[in-house]
C-alpha positions as CSV (number, residue, x, y, z in Angstrom):
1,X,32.0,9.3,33.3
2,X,34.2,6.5,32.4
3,X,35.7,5.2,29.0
4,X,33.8,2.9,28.7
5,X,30.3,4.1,29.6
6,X,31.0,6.9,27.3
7,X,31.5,4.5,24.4
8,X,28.9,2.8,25.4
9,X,26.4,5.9,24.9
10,X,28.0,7.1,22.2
11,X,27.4,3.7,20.6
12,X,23.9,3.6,21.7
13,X,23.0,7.5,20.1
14,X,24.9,6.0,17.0
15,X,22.4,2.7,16.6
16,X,19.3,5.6,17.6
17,X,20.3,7.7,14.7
18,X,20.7,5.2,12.3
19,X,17.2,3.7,13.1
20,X,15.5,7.1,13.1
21,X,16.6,8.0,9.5
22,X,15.5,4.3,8.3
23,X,12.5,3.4,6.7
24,X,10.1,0.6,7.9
25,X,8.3,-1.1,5.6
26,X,5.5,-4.0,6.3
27,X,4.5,-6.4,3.1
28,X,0.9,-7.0,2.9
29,X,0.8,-9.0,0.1
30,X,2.6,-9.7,-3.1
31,X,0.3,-11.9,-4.5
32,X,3.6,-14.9,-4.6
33,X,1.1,-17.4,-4.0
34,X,-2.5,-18.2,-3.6
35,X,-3.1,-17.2,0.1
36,X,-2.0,-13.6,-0.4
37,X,-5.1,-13.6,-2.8
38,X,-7.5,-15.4,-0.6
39,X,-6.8,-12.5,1.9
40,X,-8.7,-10.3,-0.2
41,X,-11.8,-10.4,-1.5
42,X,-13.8,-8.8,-4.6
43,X,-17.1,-6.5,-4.7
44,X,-19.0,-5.9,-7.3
45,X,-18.7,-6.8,-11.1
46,X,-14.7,-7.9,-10.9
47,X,-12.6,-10.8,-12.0
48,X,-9.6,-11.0,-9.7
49,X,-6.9,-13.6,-10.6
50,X,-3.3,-14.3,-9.7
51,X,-0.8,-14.4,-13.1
52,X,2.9,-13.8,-13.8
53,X,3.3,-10.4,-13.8
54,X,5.9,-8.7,-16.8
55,X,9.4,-7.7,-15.5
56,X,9.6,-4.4,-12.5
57,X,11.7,-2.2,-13.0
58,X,15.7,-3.0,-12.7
59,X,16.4,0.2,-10.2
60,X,13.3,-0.7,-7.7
61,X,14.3,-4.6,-6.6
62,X,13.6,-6.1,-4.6
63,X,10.9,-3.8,-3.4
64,X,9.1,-3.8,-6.4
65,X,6.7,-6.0,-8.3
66,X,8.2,-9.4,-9.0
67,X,6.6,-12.7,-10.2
68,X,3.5,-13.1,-9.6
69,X,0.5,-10.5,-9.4
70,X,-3.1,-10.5,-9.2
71,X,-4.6,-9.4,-12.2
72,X,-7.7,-7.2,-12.0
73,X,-10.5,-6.6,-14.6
74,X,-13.6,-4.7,-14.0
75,X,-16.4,-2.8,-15.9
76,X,-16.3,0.1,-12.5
77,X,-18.4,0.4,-9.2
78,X,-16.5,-2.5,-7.6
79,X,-13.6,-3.5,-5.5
80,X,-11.1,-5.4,-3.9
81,X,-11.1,-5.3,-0.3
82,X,-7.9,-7.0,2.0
83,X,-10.5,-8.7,4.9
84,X,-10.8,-7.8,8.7
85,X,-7.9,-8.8,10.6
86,X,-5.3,-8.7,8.2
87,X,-3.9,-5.3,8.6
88,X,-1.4,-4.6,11.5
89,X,-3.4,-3.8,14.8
90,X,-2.8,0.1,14.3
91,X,-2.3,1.8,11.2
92,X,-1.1,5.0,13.3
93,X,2.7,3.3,13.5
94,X,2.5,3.9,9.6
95,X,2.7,6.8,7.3
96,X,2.6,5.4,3.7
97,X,0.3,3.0,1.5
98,X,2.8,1.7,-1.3
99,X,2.1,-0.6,-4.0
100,X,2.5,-1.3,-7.9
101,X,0.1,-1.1,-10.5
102,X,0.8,-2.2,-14.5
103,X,-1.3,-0.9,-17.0
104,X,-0.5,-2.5,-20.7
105,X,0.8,0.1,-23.3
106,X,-2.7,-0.5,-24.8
107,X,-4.9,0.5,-22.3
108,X,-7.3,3.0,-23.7
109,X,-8.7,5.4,-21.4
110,X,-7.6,6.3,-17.7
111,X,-9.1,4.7,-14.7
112,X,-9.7,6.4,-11.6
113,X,-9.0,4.2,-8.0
114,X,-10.1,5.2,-4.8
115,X,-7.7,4.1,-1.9
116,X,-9.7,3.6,0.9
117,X,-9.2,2.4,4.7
118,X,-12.5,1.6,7.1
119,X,-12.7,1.1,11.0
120,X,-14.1,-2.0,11.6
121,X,-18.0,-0.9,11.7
122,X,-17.7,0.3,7.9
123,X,-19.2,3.6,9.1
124,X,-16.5,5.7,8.8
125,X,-13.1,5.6,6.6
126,X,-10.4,7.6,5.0
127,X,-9.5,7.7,1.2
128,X,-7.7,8.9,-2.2
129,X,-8.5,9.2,-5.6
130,X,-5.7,8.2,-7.7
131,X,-6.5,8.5,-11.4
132,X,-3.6,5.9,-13.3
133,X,-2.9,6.5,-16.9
134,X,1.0,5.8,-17.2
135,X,1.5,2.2,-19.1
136,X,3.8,-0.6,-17.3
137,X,4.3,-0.5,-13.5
138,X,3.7,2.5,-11.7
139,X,4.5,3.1,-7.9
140,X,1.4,4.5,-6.3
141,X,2.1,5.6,-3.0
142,X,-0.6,7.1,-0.8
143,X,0.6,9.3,2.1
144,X,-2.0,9.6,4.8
145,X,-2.1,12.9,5.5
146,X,-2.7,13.4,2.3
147,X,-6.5,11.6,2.7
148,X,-9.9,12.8,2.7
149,X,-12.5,11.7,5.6
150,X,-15.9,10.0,4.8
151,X,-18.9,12.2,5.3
152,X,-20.3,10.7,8.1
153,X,-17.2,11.1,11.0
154,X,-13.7,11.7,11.6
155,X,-12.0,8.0,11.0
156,X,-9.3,7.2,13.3
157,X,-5.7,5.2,11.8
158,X,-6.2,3.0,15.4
159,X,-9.5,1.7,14.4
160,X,-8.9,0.7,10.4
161,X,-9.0,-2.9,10.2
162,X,-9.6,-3.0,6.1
163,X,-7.9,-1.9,3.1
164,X,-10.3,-1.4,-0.4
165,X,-9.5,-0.6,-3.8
166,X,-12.4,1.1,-5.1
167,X,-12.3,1.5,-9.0
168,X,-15.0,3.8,-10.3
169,X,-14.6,3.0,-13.9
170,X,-13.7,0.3,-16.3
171,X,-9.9,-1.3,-15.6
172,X,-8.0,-4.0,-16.8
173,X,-4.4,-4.0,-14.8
174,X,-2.3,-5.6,-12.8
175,X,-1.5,-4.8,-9.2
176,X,1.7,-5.8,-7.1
177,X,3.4,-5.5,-3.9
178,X,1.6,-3.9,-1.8
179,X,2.9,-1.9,1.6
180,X,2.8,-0.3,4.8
181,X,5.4,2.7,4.9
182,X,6.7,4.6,7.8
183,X,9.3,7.0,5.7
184,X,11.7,8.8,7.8
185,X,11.1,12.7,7.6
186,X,12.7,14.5,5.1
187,X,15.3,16.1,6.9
188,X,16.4,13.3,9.0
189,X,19.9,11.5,9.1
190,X,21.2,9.3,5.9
């Protein structure tokens, strides 16, 4: 092989590395302006409304919450659902749900979420229960393999067309920045 085809693969294993030890991430919405909140809409007894959001954290720009947000209050058994079509095409190229929630230092009791992600017949769907009790922004991420089925089949990652925040109880939060993840592994190249 000559010099230069061998710095030419060399280079090429290089750029492979480097991309398999990088994250990917995809923005659904950040709730900047009034589109990314007409993507979603609201079930049940909610009030969903886009405000100026407090400060993120310094060490977590600019992936974290920033500017605006879409404030959430709710008395439970309601949600806020991201509509058909506005997902990526298949869910399977992604490992990680990501986004930030803000609860004020106030905030009495804790409320419990459900994450939850339906095929496009609403039949079958995979979720999370994330109970949040921390005050100011939190990073809730939800790692797929870490959800639960629904009881009637298996979902499949291919078929999810729709995102849902389910909260089972009373909330009055903020939530920000929401993502689609595909982390390296752990042990994979810096």
């Amino acid at each position: 092989m000559n010099q230069s085809r061998r710095q030419l693969l060399l280079a090429g294993l290089a750029s492979l590395a480097m991309a398999v030890g990088q994250a990917r991430a995809d923005v659904l919405a950040g709730f900047e302006t009034g589109a990314d909140l007409q993507r979603w809409s609201a079930q049940g007894k909610i009030t969903v409304q886009r405000t100026d959001g407090p400060p993120g954290p310094k060490q977590v720009e600019p992936n974290g919450p920033a500017g605006s947000a879409a404030r959430i209050d709710t008395a439970g058994n309601s949600g806020l659902f991201i509509k058909a079509g506005q997902l990526p095409p298949d869910l399977s190229d992604f490992d990680t749900l990501r986004f930030w929630v803000h609860r004020d230092p106030e905030a009495a009791a804790p409320s419990t979420i459900e994450v939850r992600f339906y095929e496009a017949d609403g039949a079958a769907w995979f979720w999370r229960a994330v109970v949040l009790d921390q005050p100011g922004w939190t990073e809730v991420a939800v790692p797929f393999k870490w959800t639960r089925w629904s009881p009637t089949r298996i979902p499949r990652w291919e078929k999810v067309n729709r995102l849902g925040i389910y909260f089972r109880d009373a909330a009055d939060l903020l939530v920000d920045s929401f993502s689609l993840a595909d982390d390296p592994p752990p042990n994979a190249a810096d």
